[in-house]
FINUZA-394832 format. One record per residue (C-alpha): residue in three letters; y, z, x. Coordinates in steps of 0.25 Angstrom, whole numbers, padded with zeros to 4 digits, always signed. Example, Ala and Ser with C-alpha at 12.3 -4.5 7.8 and 13.67 -1.06 7.14 Angstrom:
FINUZA-394832
Ala-0018+0031+0049
Ser-0004+0029+0055
end
This chain:
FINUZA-394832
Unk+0006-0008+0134
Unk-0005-0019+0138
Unk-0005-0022+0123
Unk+0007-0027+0122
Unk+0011-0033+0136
Unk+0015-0047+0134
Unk+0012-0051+0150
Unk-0001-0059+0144
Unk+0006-0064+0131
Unk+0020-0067+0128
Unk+0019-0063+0113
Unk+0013-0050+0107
Unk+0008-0049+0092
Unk+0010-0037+0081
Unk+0004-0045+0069
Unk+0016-0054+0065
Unk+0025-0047+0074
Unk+0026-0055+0089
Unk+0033-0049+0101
Unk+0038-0058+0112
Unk+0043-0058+0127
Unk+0057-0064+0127
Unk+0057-0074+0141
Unk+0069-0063+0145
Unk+0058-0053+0142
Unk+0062-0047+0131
Unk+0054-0046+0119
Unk+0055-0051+0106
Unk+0048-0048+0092
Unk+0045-0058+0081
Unk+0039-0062+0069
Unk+0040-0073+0056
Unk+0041-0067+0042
Unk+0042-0075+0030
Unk+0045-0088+0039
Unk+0057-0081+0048
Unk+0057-0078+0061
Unk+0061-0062+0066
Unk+0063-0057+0079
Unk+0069-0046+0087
Unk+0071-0043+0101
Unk+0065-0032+0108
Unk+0069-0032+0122
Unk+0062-0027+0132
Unk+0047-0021+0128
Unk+0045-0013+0143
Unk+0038+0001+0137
Unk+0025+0003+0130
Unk+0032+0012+0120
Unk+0041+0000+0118
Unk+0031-0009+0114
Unk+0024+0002+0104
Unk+0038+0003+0098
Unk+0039-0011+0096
Unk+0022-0015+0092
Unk+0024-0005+0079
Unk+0037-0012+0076
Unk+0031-0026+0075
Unk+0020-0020+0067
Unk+0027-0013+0058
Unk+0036-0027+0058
Unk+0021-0034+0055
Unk+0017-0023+0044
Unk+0029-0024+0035
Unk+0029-0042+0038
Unk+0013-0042+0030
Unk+0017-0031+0021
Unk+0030-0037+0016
Unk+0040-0025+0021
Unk+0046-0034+0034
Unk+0063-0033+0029
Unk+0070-0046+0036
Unk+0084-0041+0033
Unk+0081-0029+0040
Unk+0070-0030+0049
Unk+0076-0025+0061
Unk+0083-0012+0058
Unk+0067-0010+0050
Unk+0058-0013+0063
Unk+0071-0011+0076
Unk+0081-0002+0068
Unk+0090-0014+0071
Unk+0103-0017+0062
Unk+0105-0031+0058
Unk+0115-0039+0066
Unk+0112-0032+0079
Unk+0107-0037+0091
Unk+0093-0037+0094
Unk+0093-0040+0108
Unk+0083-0032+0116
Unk+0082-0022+0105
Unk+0071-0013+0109
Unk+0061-0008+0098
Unk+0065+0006+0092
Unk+0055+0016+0097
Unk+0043+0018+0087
Unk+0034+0031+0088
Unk+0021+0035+0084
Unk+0021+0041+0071
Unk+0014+0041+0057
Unk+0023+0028+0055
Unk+0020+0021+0066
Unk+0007+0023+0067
Unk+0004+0018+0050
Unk+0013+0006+0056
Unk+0003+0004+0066
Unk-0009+0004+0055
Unk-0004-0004+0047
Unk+0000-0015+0056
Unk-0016-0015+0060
Unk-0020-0015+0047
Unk-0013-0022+0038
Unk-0023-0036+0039
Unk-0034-0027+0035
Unk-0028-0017+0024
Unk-0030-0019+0011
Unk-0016-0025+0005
Unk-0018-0017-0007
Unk-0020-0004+0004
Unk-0007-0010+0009
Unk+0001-0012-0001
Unk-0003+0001-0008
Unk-0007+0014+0003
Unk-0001+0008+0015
Unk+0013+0005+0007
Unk+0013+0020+0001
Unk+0011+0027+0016
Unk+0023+0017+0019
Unk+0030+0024+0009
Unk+0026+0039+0015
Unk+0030+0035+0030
Unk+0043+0029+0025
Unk+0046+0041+0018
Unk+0043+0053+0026
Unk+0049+0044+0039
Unk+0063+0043+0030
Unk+0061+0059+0028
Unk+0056+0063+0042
Unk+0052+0056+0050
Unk+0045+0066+0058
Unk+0034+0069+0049
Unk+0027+0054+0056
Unk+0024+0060+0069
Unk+0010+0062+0070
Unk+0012+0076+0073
Unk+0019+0081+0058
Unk+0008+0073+0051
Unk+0006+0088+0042
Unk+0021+0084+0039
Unk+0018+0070+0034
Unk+0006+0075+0027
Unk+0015+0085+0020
Unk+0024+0076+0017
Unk+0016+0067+0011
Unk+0007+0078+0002
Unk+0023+0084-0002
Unk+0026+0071-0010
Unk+0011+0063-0012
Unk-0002+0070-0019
Unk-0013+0073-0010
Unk-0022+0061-0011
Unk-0011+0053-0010
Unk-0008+0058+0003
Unk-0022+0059+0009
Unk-0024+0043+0006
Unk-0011+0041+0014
Unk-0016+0050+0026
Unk-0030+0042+0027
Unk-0023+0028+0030
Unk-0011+0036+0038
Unk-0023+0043+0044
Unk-0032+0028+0048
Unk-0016+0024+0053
Unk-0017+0037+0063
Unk-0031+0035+0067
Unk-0027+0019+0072
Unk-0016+0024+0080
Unk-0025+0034+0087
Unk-0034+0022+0089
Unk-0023+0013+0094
Unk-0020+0025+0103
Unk-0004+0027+0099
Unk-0009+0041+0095
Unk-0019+0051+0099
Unk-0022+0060+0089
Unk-0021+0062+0071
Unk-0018+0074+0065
Unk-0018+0066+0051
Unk-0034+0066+0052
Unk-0038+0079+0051
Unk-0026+0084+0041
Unk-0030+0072+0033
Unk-0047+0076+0032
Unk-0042+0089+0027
Unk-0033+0083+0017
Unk-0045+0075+0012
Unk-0053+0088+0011
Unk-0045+0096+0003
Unk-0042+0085-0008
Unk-0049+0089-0020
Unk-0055+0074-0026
Unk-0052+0073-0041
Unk-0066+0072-0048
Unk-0068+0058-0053
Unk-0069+0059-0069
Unk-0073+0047-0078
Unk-0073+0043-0091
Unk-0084+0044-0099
Unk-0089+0031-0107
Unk-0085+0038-0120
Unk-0070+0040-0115
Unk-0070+0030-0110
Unk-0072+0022-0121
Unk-0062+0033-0131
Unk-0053+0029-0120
Unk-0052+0013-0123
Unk-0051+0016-0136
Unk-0041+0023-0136
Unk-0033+0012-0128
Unk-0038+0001-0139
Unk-0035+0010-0152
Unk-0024+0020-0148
Unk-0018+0029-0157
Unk-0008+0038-0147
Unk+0003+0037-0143
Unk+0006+0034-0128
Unk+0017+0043-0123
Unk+0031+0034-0118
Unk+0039+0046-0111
Unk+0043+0059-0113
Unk+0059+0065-0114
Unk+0064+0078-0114
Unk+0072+0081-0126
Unk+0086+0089-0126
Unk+0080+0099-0130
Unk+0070+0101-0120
Unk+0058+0096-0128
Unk+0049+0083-0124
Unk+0050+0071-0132
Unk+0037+0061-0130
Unk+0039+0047-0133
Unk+0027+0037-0135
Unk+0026+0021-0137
Unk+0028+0015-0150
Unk+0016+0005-0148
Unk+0006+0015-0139
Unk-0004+0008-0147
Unk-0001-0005-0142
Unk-0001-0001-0130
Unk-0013+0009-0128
Unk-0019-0006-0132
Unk-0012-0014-0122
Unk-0019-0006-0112
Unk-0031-0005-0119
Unk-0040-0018-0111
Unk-0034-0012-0098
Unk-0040+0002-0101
Unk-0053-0003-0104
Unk-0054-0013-0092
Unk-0051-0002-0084
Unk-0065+0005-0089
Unk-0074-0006-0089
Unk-0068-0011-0074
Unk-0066+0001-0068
Unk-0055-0006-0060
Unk-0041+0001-0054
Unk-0028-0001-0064
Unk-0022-0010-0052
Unk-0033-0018-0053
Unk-0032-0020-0067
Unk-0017-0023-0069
Unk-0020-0035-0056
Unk-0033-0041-0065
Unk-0028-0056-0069
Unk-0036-0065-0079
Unk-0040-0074-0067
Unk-0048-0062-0063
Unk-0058-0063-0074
Unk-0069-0070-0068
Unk-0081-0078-0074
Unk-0093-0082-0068
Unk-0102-0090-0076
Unk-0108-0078-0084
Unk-0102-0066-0075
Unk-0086-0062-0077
Unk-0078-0054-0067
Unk-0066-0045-0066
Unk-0059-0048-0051
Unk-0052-0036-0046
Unk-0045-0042-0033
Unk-0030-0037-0035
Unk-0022-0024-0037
Unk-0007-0021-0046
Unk-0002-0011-0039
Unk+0014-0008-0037
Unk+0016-0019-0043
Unk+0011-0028-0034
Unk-0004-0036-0036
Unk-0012-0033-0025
Unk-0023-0042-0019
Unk-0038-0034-0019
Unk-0040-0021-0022
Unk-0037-0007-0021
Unk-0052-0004-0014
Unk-0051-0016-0004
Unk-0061-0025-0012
Unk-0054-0040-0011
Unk-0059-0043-0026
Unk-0069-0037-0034
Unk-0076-0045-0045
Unk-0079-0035-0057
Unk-0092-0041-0069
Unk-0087-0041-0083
Unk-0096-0035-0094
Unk-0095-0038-0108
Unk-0086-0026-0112
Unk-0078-0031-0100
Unk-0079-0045-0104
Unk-0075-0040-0119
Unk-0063-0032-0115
Unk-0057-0045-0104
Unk-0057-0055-0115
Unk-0048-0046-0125
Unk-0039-0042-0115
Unk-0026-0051-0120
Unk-0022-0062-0109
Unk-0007-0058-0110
Unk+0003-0067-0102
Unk+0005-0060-0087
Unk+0012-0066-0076
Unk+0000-0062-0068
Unk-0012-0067-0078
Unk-0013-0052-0077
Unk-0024-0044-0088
Unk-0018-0034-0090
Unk-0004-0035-0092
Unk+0008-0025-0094
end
């Protein structure tokens, strides 16, 4: 409880989140969003269990302020289970226990400054997602002790590697809680080791020079048709439907295909690329990955963590950039559509 004993200071800090003593010595919480002032009244803060309660509030309360999430209009009944319009007057904080929530609360909160926003944005939203889900379901299945539960769960509605990449973060979340010393043990490590052993790893198979080169031609000079949809006729057969202009747009495509081969680069990284990103250097030229278009959203850096990365143009590359047609985007994007 020393941690957060306001004897020596009259202010304690959960990043943006301050809680205060009152001069009748109640406390109060508070903190700034988008130039407004919130508050809300805790009362008296007497119990150590109180003050756990109320430190994973303002940090779930400081997580969803830098990620976007925090709801104005309903904010209270959110983070207090508080209807709008009553009182809030020496409102204690509703109890909050260690589970699997809490606990990826918890590791987000002290690491948000140092993730990745992409990992952010992307892995840490999906687990969101899970937790929100299975909580709504049964909530039961976040105690520490029906981790199996959760585990099942998850592998009932996700594939396998899927799931194991949401385990190895829930896992670090777990691990930090131990070191913090708000839990004492994790069954999650020992199920997950024997997860990761019994996946069988796909065989990395790739293209030959020769298909990939049959493969780029067949983009530039295509003569199939590319399948639209498929319906089931009246009388039980399948009807398949193909585009009109698949010519046209096998060689829409065609540039991207290509780049893609002689950059090695992720499709997310190649929908974000912008003409600003050409670089020239005197004699040199560069391609600069530093973005991601992923859910609709362009995202800064990219997926592996690198801030930017600076790829050399060859002739062939330098060839295929300059017939690439400069089509009008709202982003100055490459490729477009």
């Amino acid at each position: 409880m020393s941690q957060y004993n306001l004897k020596t200071s009259s202010t304690v800090k959960v990043g943006k989140v301050s809680i205060s003593q009152e001069k009748a010595g109640n406390y109060k919480l508070r903190f700034s969003s988008n130039g407004q002032r919130y508050s809300h009244g805790l009362g008296n803060l007497e119990t150590k269990k109180q003050w756990s309660a109320i430190t994973d509030i303002c940090q779930k309360i400081d997580i969803d302020l830098r990620i976007g999430k925090f709801n104005k209009e309903s904010w209270k009944s959110d983070y207090f289970g508080i209807l709008n319009g009553k009182s809030e007057r020496n409102l204690a904080p509703i109890p909050t226990t260690i589970n699997l929530k809490s606990i990826w609360e918890n590791y987000k909160s002290i690491n948000h400054e140092t993730a990745n926003p992409v990992t952010i944005k992307t892995t840490w939203h999906l687990i969101d997602q899970r937790i929100a889900t299975i909580e709504n379901t049964d909530s039961s299945l976040l105690e520490i002790e029906n981790i199996e539960d959760f585990i099942n769960t998850l592998k009932s509605k996700y594939a396998l590697t899927t799931v194991i990449v949401d385990l190895v973060t829930i896992n670090a979340a777990i691990n930090l809680a131990i070191k913090q010393k708000k839990i004492t043990h994790n069954p999650l490590s020992v199920i997950l080791s024997a997860m990761q052993k019994t996946r069988v790893k796909k065989k990395v198979k790739a293209y030959s020079v020769e298909e990939t080169k049959q493969i780029i031609e067949c983009f530039y000079n295509c003569n199939y048709l590319i399948k639209c949809h498929e319906r089931k006729l009246k009388d039980g057969t399948q009807k398949i439907y193909y585009f009109r202009n698949s010519k046209a747009i096998a060689l829409h495509y065609a540039p991207l295909i290509e780049f893609r081969f002689l950059t090695g680069c992720r499709p997310s990284e190649a929908f974000a690329l912008t003409w600003d990103d050409i670089i020239v250097e005197g004699k040199r030229s560069y391609i600069r990955f530093n973005k991601v278009y992923r859910d609709g959203h362009l995202l800064e850096g990219t997926k592996n963590g690198v801030e930017t990365r600076l790829f050399p143009i060859n002739n062939q590359l330098k060839n295929l950039v300059e017939k690439i047609p400069k089509n009008p985007s709202k982003n100055n994007l490459i490729f477009t559509a």
